[in-house]
mmCIF entry with sequence, helices, sheets and N, C-alpha, C, O atoms, coordinates in Angstrom:
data_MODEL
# 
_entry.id   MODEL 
# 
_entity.id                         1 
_entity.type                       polymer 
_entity.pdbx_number_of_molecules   1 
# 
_entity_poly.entity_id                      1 
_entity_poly.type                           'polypeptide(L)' 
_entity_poly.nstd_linkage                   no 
_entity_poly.nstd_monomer                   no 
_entity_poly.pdbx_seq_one_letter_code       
;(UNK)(UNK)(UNK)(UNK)(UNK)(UNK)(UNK)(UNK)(UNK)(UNK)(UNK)(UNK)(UNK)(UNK)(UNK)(UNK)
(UNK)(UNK)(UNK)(UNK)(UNK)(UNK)(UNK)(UNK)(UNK)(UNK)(UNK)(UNK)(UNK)(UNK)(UNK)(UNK)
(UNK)(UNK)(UNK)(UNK)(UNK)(UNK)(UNK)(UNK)(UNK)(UNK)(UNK)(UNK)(UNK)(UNK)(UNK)(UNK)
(UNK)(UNK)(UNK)(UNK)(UNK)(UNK)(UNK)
;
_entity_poly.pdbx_seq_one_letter_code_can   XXXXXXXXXXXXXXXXXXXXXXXXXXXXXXXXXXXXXXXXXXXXXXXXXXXXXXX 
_entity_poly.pdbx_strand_id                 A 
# 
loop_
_entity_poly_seq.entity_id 
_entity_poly_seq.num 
_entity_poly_seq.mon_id 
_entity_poly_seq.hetero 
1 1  UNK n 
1 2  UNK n 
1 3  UNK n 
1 4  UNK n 
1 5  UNK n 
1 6  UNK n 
1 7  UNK n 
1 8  UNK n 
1 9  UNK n 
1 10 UNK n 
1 11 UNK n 
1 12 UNK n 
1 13 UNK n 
1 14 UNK n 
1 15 UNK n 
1 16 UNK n 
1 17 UNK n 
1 18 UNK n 
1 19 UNK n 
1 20 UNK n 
1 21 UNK n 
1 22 UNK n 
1 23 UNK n 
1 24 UNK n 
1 25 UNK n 
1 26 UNK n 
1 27 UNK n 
1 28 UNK n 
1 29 UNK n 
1 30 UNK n 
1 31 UNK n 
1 32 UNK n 
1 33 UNK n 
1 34 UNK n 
1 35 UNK n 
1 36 UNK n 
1 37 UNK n 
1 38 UNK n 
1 39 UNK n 
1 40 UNK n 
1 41 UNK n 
1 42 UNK n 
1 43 UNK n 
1 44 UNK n 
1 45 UNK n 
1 46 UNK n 
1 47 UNK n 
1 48 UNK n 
1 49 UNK n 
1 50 UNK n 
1 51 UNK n 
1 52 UNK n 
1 53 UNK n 
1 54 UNK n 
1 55 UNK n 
# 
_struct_asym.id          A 
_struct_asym.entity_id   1 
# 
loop_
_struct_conf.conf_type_id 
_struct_conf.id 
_struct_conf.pdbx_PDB_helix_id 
_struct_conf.beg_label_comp_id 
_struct_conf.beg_label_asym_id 
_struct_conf.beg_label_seq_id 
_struct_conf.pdbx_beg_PDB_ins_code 
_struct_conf.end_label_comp_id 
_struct_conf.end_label_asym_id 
_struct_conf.end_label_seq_id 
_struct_conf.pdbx_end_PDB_ins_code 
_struct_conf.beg_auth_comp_id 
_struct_conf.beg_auth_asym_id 
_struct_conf.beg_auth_seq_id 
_struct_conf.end_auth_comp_id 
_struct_conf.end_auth_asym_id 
_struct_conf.end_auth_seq_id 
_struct_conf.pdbx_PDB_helix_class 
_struct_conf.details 
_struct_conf.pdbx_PDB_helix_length 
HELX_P HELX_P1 AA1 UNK A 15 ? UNK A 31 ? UNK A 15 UNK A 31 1 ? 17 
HELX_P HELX_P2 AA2 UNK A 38 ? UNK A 54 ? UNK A 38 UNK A 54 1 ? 17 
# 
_struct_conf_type.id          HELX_P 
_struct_conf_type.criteria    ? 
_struct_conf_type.reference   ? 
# 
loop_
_atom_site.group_PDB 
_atom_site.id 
_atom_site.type_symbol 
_atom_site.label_atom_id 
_atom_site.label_alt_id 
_atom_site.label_comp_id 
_atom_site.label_asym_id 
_atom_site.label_entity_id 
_atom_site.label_seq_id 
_atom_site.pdbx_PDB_ins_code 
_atom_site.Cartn_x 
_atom_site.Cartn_y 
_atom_site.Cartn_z 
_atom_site.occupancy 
_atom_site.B_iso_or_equiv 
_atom_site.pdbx_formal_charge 
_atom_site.auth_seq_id 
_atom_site.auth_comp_id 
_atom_site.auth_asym_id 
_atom_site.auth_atom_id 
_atom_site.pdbx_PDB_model_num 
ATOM 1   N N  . UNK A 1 1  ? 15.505 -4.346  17.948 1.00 0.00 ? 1  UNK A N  1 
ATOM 2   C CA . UNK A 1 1  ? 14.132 -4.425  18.396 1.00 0.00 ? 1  UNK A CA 1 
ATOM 3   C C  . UNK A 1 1  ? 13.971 -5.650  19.298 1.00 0.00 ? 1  UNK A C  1 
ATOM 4   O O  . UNK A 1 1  ? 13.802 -6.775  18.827 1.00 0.00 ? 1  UNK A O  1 
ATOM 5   N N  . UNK A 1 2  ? 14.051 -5.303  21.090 1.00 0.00 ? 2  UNK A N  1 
ATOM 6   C CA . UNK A 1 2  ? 13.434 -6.706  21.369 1.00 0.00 ? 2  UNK A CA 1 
ATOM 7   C C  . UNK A 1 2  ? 12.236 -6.738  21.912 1.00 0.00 ? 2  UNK A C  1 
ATOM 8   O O  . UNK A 1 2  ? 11.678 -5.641  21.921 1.00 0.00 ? 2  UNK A O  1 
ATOM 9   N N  . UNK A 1 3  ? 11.635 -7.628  22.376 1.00 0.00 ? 3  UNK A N  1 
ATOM 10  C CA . UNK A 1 3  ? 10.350 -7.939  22.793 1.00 0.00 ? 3  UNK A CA 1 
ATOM 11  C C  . UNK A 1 3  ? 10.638 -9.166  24.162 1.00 0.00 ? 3  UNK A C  1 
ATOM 12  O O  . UNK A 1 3  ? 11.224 -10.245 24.074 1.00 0.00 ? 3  UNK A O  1 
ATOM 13  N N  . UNK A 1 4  ? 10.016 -8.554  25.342 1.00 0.00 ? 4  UNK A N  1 
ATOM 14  C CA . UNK A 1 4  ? 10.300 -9.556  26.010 1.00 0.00 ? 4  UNK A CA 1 
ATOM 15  C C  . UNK A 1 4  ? 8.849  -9.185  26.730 1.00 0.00 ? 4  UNK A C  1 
ATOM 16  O O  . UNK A 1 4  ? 8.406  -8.038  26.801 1.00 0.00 ? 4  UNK A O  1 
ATOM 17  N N  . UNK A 1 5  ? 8.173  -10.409 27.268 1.00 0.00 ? 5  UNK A N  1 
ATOM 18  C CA . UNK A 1 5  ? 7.361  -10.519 27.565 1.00 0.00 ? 5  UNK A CA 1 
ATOM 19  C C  . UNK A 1 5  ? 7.203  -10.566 29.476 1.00 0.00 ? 5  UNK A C  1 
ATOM 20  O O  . UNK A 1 5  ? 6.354  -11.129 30.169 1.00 0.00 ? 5  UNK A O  1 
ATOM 21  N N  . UNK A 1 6  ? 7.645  -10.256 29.622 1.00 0.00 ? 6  UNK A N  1 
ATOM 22  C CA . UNK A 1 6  ? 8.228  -10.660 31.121 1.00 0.00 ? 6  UNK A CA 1 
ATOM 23  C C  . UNK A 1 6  ? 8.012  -9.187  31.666 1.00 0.00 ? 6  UNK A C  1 
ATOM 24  O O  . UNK A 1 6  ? 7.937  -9.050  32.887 1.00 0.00 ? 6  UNK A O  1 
ATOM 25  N N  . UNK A 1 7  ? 7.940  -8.413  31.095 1.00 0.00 ? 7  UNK A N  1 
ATOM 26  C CA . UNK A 1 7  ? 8.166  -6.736  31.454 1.00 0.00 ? 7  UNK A CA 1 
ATOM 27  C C  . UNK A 1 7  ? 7.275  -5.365  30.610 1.00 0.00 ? 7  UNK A C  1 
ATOM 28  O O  . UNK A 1 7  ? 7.672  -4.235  30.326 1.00 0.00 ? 7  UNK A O  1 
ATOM 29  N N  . UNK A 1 8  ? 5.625  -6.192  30.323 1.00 0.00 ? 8  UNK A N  1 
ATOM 30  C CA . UNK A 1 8  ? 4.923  -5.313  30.034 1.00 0.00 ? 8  UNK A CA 1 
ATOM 31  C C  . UNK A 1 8  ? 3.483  -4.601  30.873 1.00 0.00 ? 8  UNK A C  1 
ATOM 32  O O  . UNK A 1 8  ? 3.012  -4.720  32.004 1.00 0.00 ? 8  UNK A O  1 
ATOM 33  N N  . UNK A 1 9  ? 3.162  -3.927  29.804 1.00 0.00 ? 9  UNK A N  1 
ATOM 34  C CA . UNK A 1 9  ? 2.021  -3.205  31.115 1.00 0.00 ? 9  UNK A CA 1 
ATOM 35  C C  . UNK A 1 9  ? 0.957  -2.861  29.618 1.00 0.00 ? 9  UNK A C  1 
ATOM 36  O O  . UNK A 1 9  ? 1.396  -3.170  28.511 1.00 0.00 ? 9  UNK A O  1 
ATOM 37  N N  . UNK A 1 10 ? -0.337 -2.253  29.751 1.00 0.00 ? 10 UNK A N  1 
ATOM 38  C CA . UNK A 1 10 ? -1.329 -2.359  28.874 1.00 0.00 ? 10 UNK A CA 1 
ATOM 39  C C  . UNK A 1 10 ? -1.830 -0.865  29.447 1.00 0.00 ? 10 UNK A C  1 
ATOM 40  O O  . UNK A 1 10 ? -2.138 -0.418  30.551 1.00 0.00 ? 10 UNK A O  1 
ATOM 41  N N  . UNK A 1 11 ? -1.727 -0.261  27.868 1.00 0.00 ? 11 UNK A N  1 
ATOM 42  C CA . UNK A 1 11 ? -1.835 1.306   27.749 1.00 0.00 ? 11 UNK A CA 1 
ATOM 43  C C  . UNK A 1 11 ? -3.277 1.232   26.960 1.00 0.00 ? 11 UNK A C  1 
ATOM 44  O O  . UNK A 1 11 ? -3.618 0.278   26.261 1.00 0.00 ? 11 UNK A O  1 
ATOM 45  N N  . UNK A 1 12 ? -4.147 2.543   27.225 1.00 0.00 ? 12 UNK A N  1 
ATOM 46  C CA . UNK A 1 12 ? -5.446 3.365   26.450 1.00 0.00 ? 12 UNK A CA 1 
ATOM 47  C C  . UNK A 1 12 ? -5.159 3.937   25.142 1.00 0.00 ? 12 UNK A C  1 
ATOM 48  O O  . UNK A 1 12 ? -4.292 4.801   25.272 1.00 0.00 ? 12 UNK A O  1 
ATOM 49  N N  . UNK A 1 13 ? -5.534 3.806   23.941 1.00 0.00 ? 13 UNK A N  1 
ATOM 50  C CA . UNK A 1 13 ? -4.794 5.310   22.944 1.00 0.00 ? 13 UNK A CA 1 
ATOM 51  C C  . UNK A 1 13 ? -6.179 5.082   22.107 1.00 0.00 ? 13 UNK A C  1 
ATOM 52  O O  . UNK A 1 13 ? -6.903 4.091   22.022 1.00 0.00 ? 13 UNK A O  1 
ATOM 53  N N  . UNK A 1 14 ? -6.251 6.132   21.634 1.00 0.00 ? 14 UNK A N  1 
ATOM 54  C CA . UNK A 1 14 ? -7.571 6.183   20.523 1.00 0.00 ? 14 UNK A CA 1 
ATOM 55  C C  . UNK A 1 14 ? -7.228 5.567   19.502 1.00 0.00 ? 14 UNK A C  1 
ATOM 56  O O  . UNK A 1 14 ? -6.089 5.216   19.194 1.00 0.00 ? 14 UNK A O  1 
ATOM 57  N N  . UNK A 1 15 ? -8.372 5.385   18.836 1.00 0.00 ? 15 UNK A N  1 
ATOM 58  C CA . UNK A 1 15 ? -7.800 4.614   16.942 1.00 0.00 ? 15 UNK A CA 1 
ATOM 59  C C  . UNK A 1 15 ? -6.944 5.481   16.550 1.00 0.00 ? 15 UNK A C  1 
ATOM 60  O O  . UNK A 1 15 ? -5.812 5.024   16.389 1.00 0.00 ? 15 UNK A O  1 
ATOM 61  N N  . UNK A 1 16 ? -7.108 6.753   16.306 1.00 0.00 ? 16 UNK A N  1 
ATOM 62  C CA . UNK A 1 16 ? -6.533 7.793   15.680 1.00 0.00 ? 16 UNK A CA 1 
ATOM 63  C C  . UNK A 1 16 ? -4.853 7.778   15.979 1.00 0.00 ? 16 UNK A C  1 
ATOM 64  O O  . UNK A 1 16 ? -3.901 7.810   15.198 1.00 0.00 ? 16 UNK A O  1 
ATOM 65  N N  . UNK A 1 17 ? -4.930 7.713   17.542 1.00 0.00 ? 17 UNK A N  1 
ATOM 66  C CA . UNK A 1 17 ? -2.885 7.375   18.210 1.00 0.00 ? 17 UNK A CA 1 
ATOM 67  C C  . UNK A 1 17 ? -2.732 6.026   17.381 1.00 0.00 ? 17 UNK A C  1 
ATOM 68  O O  . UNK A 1 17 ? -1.747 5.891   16.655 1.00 0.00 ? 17 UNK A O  1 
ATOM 69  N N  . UNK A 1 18 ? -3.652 5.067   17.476 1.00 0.00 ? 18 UNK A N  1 
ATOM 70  C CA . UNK A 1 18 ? -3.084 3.513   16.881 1.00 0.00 ? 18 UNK A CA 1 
ATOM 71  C C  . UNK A 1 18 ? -2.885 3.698   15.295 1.00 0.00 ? 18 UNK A C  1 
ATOM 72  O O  . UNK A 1 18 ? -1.996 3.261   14.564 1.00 0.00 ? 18 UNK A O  1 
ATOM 73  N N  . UNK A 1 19 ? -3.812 4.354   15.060 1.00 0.00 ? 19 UNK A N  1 
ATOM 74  C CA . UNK A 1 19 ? -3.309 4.310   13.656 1.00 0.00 ? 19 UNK A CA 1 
ATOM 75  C C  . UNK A 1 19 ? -2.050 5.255   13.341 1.00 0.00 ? 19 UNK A C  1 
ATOM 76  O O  . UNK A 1 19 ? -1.283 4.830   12.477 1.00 0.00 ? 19 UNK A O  1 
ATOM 77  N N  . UNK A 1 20 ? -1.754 6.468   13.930 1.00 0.00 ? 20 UNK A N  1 
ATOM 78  C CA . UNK A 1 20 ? -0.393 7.001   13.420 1.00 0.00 ? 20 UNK A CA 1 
ATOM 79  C C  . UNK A 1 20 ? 0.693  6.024   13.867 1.00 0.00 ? 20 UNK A C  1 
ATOM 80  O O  . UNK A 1 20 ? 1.649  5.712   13.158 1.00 0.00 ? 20 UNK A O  1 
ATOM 81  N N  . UNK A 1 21 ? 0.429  5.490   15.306 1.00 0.00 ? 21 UNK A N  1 
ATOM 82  C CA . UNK A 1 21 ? 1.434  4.219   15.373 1.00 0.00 ? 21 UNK A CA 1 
ATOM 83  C C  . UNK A 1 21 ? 1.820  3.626   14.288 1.00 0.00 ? 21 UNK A C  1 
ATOM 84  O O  . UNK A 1 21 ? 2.978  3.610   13.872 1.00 0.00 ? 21 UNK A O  1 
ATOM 85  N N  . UNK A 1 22 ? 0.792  3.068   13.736 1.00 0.00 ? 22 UNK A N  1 
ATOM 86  C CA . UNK A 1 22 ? 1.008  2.302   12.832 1.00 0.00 ? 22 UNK A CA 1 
ATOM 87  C C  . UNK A 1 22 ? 1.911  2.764   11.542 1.00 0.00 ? 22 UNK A C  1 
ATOM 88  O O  . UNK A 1 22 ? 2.367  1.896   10.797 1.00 0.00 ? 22 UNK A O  1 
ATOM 89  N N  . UNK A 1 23 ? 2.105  3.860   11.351 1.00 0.00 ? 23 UNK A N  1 
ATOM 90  C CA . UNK A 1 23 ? 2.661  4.545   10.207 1.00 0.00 ? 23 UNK A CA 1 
ATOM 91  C C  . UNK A 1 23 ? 3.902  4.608   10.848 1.00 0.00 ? 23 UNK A C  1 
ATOM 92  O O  . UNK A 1 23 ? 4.845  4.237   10.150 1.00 0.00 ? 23 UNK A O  1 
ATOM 93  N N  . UNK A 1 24 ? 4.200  5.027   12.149 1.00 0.00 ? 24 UNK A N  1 
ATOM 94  C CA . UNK A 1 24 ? 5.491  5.130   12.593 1.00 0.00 ? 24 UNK A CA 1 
ATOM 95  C C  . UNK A 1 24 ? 5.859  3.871   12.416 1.00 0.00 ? 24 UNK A C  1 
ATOM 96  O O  . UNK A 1 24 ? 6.777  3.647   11.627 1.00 0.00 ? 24 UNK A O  1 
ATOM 97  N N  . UNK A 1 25 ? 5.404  3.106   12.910 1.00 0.00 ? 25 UNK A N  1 
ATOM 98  C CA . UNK A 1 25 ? 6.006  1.323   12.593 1.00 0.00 ? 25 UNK A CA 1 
ATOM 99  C C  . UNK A 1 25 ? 6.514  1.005   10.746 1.00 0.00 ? 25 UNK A C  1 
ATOM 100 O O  . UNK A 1 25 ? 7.451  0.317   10.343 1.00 0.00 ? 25 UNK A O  1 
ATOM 101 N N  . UNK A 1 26 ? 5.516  1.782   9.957  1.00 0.00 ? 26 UNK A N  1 
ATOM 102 C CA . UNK A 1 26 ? 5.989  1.617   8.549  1.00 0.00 ? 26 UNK A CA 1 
ATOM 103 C C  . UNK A 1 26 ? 7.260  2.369   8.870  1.00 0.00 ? 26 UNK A C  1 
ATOM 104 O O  . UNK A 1 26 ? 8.351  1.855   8.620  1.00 0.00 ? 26 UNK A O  1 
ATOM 105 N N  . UNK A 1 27 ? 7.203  3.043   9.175  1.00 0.00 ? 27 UNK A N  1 
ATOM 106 C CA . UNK A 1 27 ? 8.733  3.860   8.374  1.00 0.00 ? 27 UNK A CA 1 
ATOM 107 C C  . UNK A 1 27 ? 9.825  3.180   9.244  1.00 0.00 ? 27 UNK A C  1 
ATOM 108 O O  . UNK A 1 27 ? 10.946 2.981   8.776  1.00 0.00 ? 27 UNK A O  1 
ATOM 109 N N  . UNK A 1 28 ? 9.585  2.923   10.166 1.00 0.00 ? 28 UNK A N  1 
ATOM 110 C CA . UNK A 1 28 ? 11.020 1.826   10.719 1.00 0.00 ? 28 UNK A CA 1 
ATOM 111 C C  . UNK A 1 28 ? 11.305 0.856   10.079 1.00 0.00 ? 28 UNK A C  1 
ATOM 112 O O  . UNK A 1 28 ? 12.444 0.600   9.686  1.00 0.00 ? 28 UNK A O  1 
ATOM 113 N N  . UNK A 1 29 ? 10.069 0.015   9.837  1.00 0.00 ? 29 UNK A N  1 
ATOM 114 C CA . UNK A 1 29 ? 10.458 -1.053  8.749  1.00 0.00 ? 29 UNK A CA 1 
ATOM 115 C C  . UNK A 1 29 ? 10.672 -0.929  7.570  1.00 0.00 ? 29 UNK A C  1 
ATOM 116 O O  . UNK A 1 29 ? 10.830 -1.890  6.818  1.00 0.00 ? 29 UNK A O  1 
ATOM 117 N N  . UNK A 1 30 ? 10.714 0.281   7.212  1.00 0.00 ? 30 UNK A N  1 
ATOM 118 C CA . UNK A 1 30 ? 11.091 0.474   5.523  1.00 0.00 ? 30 UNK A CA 1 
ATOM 119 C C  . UNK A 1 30 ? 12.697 0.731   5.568  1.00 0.00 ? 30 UNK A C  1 
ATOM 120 O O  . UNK A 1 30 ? 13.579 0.392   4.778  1.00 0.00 ? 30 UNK A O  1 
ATOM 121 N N  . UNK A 1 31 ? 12.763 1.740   7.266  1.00 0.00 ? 31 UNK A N  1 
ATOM 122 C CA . UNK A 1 31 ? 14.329 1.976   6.936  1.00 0.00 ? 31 UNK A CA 1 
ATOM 123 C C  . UNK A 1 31 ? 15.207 0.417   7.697  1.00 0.00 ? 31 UNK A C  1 
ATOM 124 O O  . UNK A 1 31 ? 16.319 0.030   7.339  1.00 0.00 ? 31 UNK A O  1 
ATOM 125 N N  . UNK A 1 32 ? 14.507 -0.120  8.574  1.00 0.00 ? 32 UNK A N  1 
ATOM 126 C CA . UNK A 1 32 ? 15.328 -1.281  9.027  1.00 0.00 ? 32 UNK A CA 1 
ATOM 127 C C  . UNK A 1 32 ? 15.380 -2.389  8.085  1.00 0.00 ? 32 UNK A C  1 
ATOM 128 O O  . UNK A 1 32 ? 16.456 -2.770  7.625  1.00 0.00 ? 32 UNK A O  1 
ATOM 129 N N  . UNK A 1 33 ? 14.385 -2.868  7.808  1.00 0.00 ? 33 UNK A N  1 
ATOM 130 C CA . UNK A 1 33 ? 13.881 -4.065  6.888  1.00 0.00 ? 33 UNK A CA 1 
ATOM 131 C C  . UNK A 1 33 ? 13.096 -5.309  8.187  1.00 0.00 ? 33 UNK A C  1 
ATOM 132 O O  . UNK A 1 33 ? 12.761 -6.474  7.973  1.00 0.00 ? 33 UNK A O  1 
ATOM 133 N N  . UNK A 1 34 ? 13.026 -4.751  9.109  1.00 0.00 ? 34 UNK A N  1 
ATOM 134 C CA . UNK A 1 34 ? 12.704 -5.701  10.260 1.00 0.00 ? 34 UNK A CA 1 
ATOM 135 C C  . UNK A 1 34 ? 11.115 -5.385  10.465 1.00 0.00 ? 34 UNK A C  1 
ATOM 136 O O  . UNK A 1 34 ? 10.659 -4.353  9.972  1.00 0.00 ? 34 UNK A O  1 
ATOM 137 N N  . UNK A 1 35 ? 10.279 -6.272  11.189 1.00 0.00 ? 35 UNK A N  1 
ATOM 138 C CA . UNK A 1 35 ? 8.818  -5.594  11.642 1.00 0.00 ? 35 UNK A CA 1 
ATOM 139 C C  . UNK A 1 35 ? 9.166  -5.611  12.982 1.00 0.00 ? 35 UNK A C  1 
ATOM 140 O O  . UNK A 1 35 ? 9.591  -6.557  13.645 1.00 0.00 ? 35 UNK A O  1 
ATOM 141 N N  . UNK A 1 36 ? 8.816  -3.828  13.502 1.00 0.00 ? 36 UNK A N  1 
ATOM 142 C CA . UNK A 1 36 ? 8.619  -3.546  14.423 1.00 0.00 ? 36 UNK A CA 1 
ATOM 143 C C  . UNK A 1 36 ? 7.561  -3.640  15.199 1.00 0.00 ? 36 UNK A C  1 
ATOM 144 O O  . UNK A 1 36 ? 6.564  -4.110  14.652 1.00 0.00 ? 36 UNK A O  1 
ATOM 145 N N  . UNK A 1 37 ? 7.441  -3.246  16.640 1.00 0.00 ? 37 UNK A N  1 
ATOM 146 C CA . UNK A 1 37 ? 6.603  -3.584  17.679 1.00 0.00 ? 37 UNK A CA 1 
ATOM 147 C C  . UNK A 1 37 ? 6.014  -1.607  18.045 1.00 0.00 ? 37 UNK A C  1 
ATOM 148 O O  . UNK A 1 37 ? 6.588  -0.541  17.824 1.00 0.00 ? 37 UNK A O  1 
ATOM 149 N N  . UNK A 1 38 ? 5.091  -1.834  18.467 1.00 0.00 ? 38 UNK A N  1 
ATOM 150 C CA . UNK A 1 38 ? 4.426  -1.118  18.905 1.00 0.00 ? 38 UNK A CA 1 
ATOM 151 C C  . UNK A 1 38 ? 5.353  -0.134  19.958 1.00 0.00 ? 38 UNK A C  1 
ATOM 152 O O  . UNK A 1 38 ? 5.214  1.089   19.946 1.00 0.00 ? 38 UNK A O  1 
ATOM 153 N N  . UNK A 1 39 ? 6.248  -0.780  20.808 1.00 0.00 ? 39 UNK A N  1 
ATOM 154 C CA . UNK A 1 39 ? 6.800  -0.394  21.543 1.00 0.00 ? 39 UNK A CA 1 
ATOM 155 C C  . UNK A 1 39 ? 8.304  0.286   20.668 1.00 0.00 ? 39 UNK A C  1 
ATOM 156 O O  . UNK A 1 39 ? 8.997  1.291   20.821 1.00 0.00 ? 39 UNK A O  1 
ATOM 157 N N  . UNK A 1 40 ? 8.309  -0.891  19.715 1.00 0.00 ? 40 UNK A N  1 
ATOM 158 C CA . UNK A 1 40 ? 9.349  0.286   18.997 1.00 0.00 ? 40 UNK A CA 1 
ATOM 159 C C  . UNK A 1 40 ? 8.977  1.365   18.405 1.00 0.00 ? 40 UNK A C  1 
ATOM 160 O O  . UNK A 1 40 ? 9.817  2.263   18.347 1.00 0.00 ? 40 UNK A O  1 
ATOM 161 N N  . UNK A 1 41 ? 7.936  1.548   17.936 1.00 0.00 ? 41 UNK A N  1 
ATOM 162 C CA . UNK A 1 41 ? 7.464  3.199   17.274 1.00 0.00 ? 41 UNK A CA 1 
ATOM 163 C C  . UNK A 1 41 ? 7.668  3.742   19.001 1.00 0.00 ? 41 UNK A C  1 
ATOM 164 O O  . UNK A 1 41 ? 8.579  4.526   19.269 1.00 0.00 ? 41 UNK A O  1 
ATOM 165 N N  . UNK A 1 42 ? 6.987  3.372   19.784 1.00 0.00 ? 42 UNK A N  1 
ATOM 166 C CA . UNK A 1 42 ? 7.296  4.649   20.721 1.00 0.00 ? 42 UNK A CA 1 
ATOM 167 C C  . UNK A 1 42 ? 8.532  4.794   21.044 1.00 0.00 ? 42 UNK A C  1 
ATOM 168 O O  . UNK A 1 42 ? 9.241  5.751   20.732 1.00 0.00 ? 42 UNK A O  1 
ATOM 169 N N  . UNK A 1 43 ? 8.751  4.130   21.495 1.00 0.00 ? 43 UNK A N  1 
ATOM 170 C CA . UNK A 1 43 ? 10.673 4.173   21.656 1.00 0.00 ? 43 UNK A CA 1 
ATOM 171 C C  . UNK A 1 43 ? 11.081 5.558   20.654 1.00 0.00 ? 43 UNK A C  1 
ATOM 172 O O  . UNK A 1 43 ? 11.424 6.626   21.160 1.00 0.00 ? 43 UNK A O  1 
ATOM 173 N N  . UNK A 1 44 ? 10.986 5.355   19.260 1.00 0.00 ? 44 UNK A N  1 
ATOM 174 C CA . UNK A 1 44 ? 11.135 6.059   18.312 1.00 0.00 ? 44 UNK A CA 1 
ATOM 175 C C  . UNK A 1 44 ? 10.694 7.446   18.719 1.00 0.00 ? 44 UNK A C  1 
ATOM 176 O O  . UNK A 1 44 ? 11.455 8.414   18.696 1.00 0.00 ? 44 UNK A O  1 
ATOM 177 N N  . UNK A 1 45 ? 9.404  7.495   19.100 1.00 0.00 ? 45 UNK A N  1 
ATOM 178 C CA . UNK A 1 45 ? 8.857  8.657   19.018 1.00 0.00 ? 45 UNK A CA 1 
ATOM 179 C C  . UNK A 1 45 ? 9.595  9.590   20.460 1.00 0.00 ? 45 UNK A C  1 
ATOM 180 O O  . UNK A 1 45 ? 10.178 10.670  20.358 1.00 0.00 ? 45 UNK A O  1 
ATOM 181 N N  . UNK A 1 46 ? 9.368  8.830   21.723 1.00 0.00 ? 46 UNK A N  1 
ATOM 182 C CA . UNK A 1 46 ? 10.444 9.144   22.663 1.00 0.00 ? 46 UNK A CA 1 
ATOM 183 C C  . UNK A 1 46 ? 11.648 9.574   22.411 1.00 0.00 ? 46 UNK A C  1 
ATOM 184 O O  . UNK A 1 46 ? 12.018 10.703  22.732 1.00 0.00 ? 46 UNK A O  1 
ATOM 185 N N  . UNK A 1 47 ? 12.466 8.627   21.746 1.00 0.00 ? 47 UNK A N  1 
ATOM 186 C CA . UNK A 1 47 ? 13.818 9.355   21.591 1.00 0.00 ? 47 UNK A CA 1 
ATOM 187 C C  . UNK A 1 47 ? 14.012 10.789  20.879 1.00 0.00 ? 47 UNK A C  1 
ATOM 188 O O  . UNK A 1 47 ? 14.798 11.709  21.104 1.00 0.00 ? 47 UNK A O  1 
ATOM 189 N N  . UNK A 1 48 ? 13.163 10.645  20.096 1.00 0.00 ? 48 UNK A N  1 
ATOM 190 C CA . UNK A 1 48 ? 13.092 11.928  19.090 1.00 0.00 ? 48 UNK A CA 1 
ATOM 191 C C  . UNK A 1 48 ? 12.724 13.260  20.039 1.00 0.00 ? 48 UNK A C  1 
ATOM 192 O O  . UNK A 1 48 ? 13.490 14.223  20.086 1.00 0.00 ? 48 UNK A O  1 
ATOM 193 N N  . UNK A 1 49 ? 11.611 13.214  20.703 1.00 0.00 ? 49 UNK A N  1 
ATOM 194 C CA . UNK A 1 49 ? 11.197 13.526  21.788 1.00 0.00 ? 49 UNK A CA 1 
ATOM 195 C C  . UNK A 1 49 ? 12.049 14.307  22.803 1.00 0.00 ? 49 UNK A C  1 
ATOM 196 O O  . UNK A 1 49 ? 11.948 15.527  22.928 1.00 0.00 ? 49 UNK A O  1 
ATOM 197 N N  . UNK A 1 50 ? 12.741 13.682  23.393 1.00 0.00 ? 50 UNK A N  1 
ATOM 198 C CA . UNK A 1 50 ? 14.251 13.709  24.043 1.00 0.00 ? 50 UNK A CA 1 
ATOM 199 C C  . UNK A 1 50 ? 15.514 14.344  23.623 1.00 0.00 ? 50 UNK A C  1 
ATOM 200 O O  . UNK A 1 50 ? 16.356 14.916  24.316 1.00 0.00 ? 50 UNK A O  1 
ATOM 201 N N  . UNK A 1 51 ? 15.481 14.126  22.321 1.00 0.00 ? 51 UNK A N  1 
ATOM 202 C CA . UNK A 1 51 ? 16.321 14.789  21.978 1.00 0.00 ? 51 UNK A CA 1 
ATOM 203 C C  . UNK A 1 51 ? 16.090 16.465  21.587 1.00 0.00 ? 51 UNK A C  1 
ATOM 204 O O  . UNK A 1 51 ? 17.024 17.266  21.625 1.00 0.00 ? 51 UNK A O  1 
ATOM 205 N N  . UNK A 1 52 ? 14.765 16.822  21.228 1.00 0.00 ? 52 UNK A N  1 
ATOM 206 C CA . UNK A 1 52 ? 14.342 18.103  20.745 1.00 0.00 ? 52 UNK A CA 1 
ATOM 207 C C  . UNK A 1 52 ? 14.130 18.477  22.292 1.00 0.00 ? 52 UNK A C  1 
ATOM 208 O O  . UNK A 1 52 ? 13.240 19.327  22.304 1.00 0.00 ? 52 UNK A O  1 
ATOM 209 N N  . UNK A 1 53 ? 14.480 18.264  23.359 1.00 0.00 ? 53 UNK A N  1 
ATOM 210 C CA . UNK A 1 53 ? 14.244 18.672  24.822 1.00 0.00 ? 53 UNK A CA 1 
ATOM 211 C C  . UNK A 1 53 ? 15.016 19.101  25.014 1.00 0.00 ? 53 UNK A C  1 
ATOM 212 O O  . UNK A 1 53 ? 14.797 20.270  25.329 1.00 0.00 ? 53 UNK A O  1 
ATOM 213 N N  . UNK A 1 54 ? 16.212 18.787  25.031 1.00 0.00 ? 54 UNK A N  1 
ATOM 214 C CA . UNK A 1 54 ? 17.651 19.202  25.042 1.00 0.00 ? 54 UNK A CA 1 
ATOM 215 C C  . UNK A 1 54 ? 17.804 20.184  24.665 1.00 0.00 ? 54 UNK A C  1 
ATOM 216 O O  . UNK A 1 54 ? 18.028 20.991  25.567 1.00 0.00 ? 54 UNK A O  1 
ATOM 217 N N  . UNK A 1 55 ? 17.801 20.742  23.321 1.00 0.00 ? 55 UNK A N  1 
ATOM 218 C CA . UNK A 1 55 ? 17.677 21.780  22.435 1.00 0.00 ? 55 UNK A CA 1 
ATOM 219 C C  . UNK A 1 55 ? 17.500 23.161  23.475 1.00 0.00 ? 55 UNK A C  1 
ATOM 220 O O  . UNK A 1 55 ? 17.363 24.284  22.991 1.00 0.00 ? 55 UNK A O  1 
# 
């Protein structure tokens, strides 16, 4: 998980997207043990994403 500050941009999402964010962020940190970033749930959700594209 990194975070660099040098290379962001500022997105819209309803409470409703922020809050499932937020659940995606639990389950990374339950399986990593690390606290994730916002950008890592999407990452997450992207890759997953990506990969069922393929398919």
């Amino acid at each position: 998980m990194e975070y660099a500050l040098k290379d962001v941009t500022t997105i819209r999402i309803t409470k409703s997207t922020h809050k499932d964010l937020l659940k995606v962020m639990g389950q990374i940190q339950a399986k990593s043990g690390e606290i994730p970033t916002l950008d890592d749930a999407l990452k997450e959700l992207l890759g997953n994403y990506k990969k069922k594209s393929r398919k």
